[in-house]
C-alpha positions as CSV (number, residue, x, y, z in Angstrom):
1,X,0.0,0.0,0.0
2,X,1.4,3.6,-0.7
3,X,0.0,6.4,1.7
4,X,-1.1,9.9,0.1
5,X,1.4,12.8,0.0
6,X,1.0,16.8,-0.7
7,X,3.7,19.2,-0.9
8,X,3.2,23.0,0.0
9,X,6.3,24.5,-1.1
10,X,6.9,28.4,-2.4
11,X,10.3,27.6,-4.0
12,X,10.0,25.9,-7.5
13,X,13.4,24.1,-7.2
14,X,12.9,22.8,-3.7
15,X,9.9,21.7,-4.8
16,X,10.1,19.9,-8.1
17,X,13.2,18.7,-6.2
18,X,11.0,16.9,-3.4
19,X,8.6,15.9,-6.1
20,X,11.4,14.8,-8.6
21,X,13.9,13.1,-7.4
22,X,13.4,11.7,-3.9
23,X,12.4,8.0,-4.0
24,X,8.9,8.2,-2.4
25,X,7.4,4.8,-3.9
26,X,10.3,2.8,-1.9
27,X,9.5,4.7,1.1
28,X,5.7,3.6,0.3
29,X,4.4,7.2,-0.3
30,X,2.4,8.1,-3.7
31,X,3.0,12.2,-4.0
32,X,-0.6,13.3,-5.1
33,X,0.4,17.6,-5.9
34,X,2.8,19.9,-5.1
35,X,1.8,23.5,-4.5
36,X,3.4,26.4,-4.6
37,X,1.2,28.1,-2.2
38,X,-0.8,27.3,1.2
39,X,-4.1,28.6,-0.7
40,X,-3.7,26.1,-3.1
41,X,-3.1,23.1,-1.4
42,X,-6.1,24.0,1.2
43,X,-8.2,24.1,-1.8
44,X,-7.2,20.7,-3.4
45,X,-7.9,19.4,0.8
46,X,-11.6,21.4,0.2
47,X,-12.2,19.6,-2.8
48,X,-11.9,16.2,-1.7
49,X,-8.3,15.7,-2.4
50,X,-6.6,12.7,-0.5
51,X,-3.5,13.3,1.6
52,X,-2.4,11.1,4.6
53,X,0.7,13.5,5.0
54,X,1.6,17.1,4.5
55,X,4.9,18.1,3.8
56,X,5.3,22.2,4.2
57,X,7.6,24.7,4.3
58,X,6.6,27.3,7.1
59,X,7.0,30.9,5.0
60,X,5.2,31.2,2.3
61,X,3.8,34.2,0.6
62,X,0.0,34.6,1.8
63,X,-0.9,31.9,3.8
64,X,2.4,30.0,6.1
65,X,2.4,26.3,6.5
66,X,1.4,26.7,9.9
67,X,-2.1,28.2,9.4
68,X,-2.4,25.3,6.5
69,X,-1.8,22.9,9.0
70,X,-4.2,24.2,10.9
71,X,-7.2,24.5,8.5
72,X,-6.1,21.2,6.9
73,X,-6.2,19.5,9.8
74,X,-10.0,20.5,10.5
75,X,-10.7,19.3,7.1
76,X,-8.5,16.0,7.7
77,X,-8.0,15.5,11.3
78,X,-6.0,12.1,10.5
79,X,-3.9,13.6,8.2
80,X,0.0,14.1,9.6
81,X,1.9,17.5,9.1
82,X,5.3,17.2,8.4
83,X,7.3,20.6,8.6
84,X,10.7,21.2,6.1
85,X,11.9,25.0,6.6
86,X,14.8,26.6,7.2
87,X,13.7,28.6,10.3
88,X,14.9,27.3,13.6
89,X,13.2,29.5,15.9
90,X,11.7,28.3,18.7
91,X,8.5,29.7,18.5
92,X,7.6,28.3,15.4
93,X,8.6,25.1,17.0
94,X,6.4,25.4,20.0
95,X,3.3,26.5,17.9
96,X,4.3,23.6,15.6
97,X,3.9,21.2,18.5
98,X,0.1,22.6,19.2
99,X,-0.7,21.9,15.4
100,X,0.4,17.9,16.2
101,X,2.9,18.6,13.7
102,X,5.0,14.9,13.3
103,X,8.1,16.1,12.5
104,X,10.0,19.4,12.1
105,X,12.8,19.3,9.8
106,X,15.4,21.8,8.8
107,X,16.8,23.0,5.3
108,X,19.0,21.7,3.9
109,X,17.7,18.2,5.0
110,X,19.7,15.0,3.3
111,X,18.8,12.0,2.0
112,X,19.1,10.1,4.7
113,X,17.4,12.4,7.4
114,X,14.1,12.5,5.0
115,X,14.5,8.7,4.8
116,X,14.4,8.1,8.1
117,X,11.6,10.7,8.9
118,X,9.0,8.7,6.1
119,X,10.1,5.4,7.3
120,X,8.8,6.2,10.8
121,X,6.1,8.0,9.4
122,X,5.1,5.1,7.0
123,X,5.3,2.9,10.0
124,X,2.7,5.1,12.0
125,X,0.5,4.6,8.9
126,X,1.0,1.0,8.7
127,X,-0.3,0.6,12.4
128,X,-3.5,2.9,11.7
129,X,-3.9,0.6,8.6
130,X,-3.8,-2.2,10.8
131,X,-6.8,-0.9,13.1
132,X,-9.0,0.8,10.5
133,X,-10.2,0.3,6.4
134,X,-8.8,3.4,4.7
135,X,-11.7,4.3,2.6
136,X,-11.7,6.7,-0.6
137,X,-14.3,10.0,-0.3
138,X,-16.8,7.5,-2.5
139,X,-17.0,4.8,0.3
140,X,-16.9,7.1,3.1
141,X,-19.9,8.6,1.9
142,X,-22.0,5.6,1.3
143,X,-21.0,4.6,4.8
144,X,-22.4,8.3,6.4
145,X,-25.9,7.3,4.1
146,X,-26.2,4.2,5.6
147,X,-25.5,5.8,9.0
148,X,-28.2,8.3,8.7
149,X,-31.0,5.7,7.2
150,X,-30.1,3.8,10.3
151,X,-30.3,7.0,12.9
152,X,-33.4,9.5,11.0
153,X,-34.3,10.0,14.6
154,X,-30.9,11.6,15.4
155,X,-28.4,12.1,12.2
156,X,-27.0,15.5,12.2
157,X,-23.7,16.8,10.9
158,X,-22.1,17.6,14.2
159,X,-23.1,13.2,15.2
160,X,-21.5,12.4,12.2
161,X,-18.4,14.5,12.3
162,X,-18.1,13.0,15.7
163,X,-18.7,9.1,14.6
164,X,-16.1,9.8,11.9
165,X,-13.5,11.9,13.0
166,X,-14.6,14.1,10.1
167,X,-14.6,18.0,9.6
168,X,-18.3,19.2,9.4
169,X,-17.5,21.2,6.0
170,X,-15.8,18.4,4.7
171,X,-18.9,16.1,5.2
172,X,-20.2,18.7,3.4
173,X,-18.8,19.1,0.8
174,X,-18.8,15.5,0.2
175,X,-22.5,14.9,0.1
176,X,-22.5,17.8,-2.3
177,X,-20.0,16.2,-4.6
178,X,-21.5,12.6,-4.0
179,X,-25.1,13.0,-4.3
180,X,-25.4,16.1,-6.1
181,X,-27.6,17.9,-3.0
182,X,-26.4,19.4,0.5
183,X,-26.3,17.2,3.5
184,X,-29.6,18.8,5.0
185,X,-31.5,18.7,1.8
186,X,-30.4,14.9,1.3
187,X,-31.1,13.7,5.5
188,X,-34.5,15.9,5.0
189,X,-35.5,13.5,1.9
190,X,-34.7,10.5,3.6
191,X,-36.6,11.9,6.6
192,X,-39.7,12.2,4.5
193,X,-39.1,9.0,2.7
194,X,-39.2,6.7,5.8
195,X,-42.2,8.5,6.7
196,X,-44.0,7.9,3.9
197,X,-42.5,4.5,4.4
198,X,-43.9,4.5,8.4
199,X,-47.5,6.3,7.0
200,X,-48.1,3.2,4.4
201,X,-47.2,0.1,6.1
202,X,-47.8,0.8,10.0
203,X,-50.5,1.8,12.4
204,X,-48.1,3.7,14.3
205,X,-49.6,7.5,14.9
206,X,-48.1,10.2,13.8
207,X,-46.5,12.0,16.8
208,X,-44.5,8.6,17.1
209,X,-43.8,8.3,13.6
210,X,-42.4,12.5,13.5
211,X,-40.2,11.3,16.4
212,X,-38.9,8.3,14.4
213,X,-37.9,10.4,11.7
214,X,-35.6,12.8,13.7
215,X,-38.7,15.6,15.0
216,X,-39.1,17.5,18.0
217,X,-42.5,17.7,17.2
218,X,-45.6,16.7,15.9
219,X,-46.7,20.0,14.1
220,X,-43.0,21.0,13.0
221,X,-43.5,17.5,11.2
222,X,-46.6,18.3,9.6
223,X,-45.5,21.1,8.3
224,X,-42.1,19.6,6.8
225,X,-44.3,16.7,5.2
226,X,-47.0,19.2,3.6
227,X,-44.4,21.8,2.4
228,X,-42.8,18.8,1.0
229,X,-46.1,16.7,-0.5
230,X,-48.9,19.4,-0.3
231,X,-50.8,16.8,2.1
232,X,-50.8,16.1,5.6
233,X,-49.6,12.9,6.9
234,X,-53.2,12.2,8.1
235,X,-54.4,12.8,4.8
236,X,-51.5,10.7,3.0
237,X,-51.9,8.1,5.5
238,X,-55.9,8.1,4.3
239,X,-55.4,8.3,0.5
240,X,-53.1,4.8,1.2
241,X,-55.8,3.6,2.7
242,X,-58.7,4.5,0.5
243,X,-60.0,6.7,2.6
């Protein structure tokens, strides 16, 4: 298996350098983009991009690799920063530290340092891997869907960014690119589904059907359902009936 790598790095040479030449395959790492700014590689995290490590340099031009770190990290809380720069001052160390940053390595780094850094690092992975499937954005969000038709009564996107170590925006962002609607418009359909579902083939009345489906209440249910069928659930329940 070979474990997702980004690089944020503001200097073309050191970069196409990192990308280039160093021997990331044998180490077990697939290099999935190099940027040339934090912006950029934030936006790649935003779109769905993978990365199971972050390799930056701290000063950048706009935003530094420790404010990347940062907002990657509530995008990808798994994800492990790795810092290259040639700044040795300790405050960047400590605040490094905070961020959970891995390593902190300093310019010029060898061969041999870097090897060492990803073989430990490709070790932490392996243990993860050992604990855990690794799934792609595609599988994660079938598993979040078959959370939520199993939990209507509670699903939210605070429960599952809990329950899957995920960033809220993130799950976002990946029901939007998954299913082609927003997380609330696609829980709210299957909300209304099951109680269709619950109206046609059960006697149960509707205050305990609304509390199935994930309502406080009764009349903020009946006024989701008839917004959303122009009919009560009385009245559904009644036309399924033949009454």
């Amino acid at each position: 298996m070979r474990y997702s790598l980004i690089i944020a790095e503001d200097e073309n040479e050191s970069r196409h350098g990192l990308m280039d030449y160093f021997p990331w395959n044998d180490l077990g790492f697939a290099v999935k983009g190099g940027f040339a700014s934090g912006e950029d590689a934030l936006s790649y995290l935003k779109e769905g991009g993978d990365a199971d490590v972050l390799l930056t340099d701290i000063m950048m031009p706009g935003m530094n690799g420790m404010d990347l770190i940062e907002k990657a990290r509530s995008i990808r809380p798994e994800m492990i920063p790795v810092v290259l720069t040639g700044y040795s001052d300790f405050s960047y160390a400590r605040r490094c530290i905070s961020l959970g940053v891995r390593e902190y390595i300093l310019k010029p780094a060898g061969y041999d340092e870097l090897k060492d850094v990803f073989t430990r690092i490709r070790r932490e992975l392996d243990s993860k891997g050992d604990s855990r499937k690794r799934l792609s954005p595609s599988e994660c969000t079938e598993m979040m869907r078959k959370y939520i038709s199993e939990h209507l009564d509670t699903a939210s996107l605070k429960e599952l960014s809990d329950k899957f170590s995920l960033n809220q925006y993130y799950i976002s962002e990946l029901f939007h690119n998954h299913t082609g609607i927003g997380f609330q418009e696609y829980t709210q359909n299957e909300r209304m589904k099951e109680a269709q579902r619950l109206l046609s083939s059960t006697h149960l009345g509707i205050s305990a059907i609304s509390s199935k489906v994930g309502y406080t209440s009764p009349s903020s249910f009946t006024r989701s359902f008839r917004e959303k069928f122009g009919m009560s659930p009385k009245e559904f329940r009644e036309r399924q009936y033949g009454g």
